[in-house]
N, C-alpha and C positions, 0 to 999 in steps of 0.2 A: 438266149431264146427262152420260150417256154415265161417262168415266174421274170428272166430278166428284160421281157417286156410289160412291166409291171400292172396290175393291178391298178385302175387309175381310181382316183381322190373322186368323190362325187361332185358335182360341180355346184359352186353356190351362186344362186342364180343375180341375188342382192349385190347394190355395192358397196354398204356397209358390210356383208357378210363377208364379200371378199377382199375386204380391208384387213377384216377378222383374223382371215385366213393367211395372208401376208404376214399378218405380227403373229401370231399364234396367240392372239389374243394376248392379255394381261393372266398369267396362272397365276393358278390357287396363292403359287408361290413366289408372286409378285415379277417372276422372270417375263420380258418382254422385247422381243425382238422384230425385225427381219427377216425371213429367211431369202426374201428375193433380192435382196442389197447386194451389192459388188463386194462387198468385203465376206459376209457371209456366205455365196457361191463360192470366192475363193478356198475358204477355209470353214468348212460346215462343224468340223469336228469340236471346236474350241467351246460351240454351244451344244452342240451336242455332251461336251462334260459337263457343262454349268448345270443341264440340266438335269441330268445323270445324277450329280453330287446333290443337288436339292433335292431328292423323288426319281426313284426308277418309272413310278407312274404318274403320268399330270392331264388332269382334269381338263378338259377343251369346253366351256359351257355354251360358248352360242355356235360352237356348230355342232354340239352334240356326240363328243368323241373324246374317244382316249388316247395316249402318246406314250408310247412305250420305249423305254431308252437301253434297259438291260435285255442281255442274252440270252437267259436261261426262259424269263417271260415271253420274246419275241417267240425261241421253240415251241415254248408248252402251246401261243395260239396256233402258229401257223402248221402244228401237227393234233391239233384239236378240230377240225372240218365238221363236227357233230353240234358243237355249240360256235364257232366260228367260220361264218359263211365267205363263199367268195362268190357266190351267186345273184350277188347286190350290186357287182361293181362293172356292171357293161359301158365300156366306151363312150365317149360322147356321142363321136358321127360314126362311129364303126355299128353297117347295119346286121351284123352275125354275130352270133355267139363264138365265143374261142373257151377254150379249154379251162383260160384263165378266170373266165367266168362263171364258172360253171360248178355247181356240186354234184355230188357220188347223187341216184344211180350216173344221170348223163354224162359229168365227167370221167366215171370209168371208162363206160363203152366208147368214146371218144378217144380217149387217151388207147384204149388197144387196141384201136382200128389204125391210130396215125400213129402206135410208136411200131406198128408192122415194117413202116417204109425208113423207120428211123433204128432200125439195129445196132449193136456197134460193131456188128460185121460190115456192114454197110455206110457207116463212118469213117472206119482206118481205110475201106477201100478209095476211099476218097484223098487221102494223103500226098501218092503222086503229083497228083493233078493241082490239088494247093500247094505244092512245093512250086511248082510250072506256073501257076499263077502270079505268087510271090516273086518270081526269077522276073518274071516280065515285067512286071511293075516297076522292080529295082533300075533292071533294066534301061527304062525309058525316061531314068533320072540320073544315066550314070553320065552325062555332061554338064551335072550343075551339081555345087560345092554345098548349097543349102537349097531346102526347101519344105513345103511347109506337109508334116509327115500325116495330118488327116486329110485335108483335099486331094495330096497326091498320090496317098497309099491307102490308109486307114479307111476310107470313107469308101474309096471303090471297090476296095478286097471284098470283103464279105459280101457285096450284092451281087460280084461275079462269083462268086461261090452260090449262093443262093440259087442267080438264075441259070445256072449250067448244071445244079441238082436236080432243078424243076423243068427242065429243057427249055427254058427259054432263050430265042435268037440272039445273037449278041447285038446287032444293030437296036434294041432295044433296049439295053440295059442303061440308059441312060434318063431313059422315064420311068427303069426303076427305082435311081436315085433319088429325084425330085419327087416321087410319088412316098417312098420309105420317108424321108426328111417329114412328108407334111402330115402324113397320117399321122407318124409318130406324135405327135404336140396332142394326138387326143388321150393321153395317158398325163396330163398334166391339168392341173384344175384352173387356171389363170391363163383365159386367153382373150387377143383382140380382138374385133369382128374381122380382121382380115384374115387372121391365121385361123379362124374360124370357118371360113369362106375357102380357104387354099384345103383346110382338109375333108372338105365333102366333096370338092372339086375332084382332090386326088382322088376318093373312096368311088364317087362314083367309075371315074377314068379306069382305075384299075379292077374294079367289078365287071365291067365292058371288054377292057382287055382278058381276063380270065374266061369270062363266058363264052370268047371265040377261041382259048387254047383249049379247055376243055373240050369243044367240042370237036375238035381236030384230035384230041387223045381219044375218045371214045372210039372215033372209027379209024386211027390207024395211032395204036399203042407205040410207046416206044419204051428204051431203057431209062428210064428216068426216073424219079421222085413222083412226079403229078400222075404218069400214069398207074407208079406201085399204087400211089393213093386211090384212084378210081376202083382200082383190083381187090385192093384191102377187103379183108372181109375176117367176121369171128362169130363163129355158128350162125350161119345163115345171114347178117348182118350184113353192111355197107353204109358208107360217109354219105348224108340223105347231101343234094347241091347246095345246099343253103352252109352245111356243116364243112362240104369240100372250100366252098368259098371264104368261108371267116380261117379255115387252116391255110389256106393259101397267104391271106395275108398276113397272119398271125406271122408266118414262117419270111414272110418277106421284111415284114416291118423289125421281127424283135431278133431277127439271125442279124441284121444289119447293125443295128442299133446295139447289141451287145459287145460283138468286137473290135468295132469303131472306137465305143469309147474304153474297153479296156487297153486297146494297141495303146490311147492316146493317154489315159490317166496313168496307166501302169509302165511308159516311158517318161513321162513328167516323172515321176517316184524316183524313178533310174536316176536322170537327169539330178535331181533335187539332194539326192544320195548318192554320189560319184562313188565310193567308199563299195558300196553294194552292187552296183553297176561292174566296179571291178573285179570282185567277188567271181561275179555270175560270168565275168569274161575269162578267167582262171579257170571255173570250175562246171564246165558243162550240165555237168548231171545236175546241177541248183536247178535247170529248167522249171520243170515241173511244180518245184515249190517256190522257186521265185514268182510264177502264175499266180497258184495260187493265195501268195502274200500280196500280191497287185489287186485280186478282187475282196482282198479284205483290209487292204490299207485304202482303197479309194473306190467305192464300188458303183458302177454303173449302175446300180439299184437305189437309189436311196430313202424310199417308201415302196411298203407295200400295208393294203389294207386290207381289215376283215371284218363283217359284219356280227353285229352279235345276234342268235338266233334266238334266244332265252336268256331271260332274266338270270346273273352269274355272278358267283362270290369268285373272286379272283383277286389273291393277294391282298386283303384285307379291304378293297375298293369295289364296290356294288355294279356291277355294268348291267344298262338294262337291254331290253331284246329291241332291234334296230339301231342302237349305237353303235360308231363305227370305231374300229380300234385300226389306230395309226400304229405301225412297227419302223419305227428309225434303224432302220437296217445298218448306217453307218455307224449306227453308234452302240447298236450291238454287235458289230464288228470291231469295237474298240473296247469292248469289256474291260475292265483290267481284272476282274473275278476269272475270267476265260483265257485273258491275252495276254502274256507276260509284257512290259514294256509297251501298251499297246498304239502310244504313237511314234515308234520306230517302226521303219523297216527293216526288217531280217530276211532277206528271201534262203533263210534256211530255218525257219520258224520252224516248231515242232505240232502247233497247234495249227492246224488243218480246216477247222470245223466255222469257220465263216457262212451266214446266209444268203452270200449273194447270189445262190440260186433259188433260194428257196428251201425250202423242205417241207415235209411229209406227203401228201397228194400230186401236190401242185410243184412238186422238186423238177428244176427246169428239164425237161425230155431234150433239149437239144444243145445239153453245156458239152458231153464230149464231143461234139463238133466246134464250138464254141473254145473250146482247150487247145485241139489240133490246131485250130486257127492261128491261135494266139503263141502256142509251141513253135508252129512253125514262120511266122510271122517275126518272132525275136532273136530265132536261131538265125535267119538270115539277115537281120539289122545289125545282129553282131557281128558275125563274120565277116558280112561285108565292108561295115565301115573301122576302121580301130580308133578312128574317136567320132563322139556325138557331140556338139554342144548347144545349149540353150541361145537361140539368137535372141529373141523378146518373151518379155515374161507375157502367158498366157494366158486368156482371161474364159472362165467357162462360161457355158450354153445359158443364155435365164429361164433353166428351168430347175425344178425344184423335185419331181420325181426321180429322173432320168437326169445323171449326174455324169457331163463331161467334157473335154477342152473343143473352144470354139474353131482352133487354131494350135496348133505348133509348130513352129521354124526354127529347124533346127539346119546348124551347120553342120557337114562330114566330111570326112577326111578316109580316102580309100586304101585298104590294101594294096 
């Protein structure tokens, strides 16, 4: 949640611009690719070194931006909010501001009105209740030997967590599947006119659905998320509706879309690493840092952007005011200045300090729910099955922000 519903890409309206934008043009230094090809989805990381080893920074000319590949650069913008903006980067069809967009004073006041409902008292009390969720799911696949672990786990977990934070009925938690799926594509710069069409479809649908739970919380409160939010309050203050509405979906779109794909990316890892997958079945306590070796070996994030607000010497490279700076989050997840070995997985790594939430400002507000998820989510895939295997190799989503499998069918075998 929070940064790992990322920041979208501005959209280039041209279709030589978004040709451009597909190859990442011809750089400075002659490197030129794909990133939307099948082979490059597969494995992003391999260009992500090519272009690392040429320039930590590369030049983007005709769309006007920069590409940042190392770790220690990626920190210094994304905790520099003074001279790099995220107050550039609204949504395509998403008609409210969210957090993500937003700079200091609004995104404070923002952010300590909605991290009121989001304590992490208020989080582990939630535990239970995702373990019961998790049981059920398992549950209602324990007559079949395989099957495919995002459509039948991954994908509906989190938005039944979601809509039972927010008290939404269960008989609709199924438009808020299809509704999560199509917003989300507005964080990705490359779209059809259809997907184009399915996500103002969704944005309106789900702005109409809101409007009538809202107002059934104003006049009979319950225990839940939506109403602490209505309640929220910081010296005299309140979430104005326009502000309640863009956190609503913020919270629907990027709770769903975080632990989907890390369930799904950081069991492909498993999978792909049997050796590790052992490990972690040996040794319980890895939990924790097997997670978070999962969001920095394959990250559900794999762009975030910032705007430049002033003309800035940065690393010996001129950035002017309105360029935008691209942060390859994967690929300063793979530092090897920061990472020992960094295209292994170790789920007993020492180095911890991955951005696939973010940092400084804009540090996701909803990763330890997002962790629990995911803690509890693996603890039970292991214990329940004592082997996993890869049935068909898995091909990821074509998208290029938001990074993760389309699909995986996997076979098991039960205690």
């Amino acid at each position: 949640m929070g940064n790992v519903f990322a920041e979208s890409v501005t959209r280039l309206v041209t279709p030589a611009a978004k040709q451009v934008l597909l190859t990442w043009e011809r750089l400075e230094s002659g490197i030129s690719f794909d990133l939307t090809s099948r082979k490059v989805r597969a494995n992003p990381y391999d260009v992500y070194e090519r272009l690392r080893s040429e320039s930590p920074i590369h030049r983007m000319r005709l769309i006007n931006a920069w590409a940042l590949t190392e770790y220690d650069d990626a920190l210094a913008i994304l905790q520099d909010h003074r001279r790099f903006s995220s107050g550039e980067n609204k949504l395509e069809y998403a008609p409210y501001r969210t957090m993500l967009d937003l700079d200091p004073p609004d995104h404070t006041r923002l952010r300590s009105l909605v991290s009121k409902a989001f304590t992490p008292r208020a989080v582990a009390a939630l535990g239970p209740r995702i373990q019961e969720i998790v049981e059920e799911l398992l549950d209602d696949l324990a007559d079949r030997d395989s099957f495919d672990l995002i459509s039948d786990f991954a994908f509906p977990f989190p938005v039944i967590v979601i809509a039972e934070m927010l008290g939404i009925p269960a008989e609709d938690r199924d438009k808020f599947n299809v509704w999560s799926n199509d917003i989300a594509l507005a964080v990705e710069p490359i779209l059809s006119g259809e997907e184009i069409v399915r996500g103002e479809r969704a944005s309106d649908e789900i702005i109409e659905y809101f409007e009538g739970i809202i107002e059934q919380r104003r006049m009979e409160p319950r225990d839940d998320m939506l109403s602490a939010l209505l309640a929220a309050e910081e010296e005299g203050d309140r979430l104005s509706h326009d502000e309640l509405l863009g956190t609503l979906m913020l919270l629907l779109v990027a709770g769903n879309e975080t632990t989907r794909s890390l369930i799904g990316n950081g069991m492909l890892a498993l999978l792909k690493n049997p050796d590790e997958l052992q490990r972690l079945r040996e040794d319980s306590d890895l939990l924790g840092s097997a997670i978070d070796e999962m969001l920095r070996y394959d990250s559900p994030v794999q762009i975030i952007i910032r705007v430049v607000l002033e003309d800035t010497e940065f690393k010996g490279k001129r950035f002017r005011a309105g360029q935008k700076v691209i942060i390859l989050v994967g690929a300063a997840n793979r530092d090897p200045t920061v990472f020992a070995d960094p295209g292994a997985l170790d789920i007993g790594r020492q180095e911890k300090s991955h951005i696939s939430f973010g940092r400084g400002i804009h540090y996701c507000l909803g990763s330890p729910l997002a962790l629990l998820e995911a803690r509890v989510a693996f603890a039970n895939l292991i214990e329940r099955f004592s082997s996993i295997e890869l049935v068909t190799e898995p091909e990821f989503r074509d998208q290029i922000v938001l990074r993760g499998v389309e699909s995986l069918r996997i076979r098991v075998e039960r205690r």
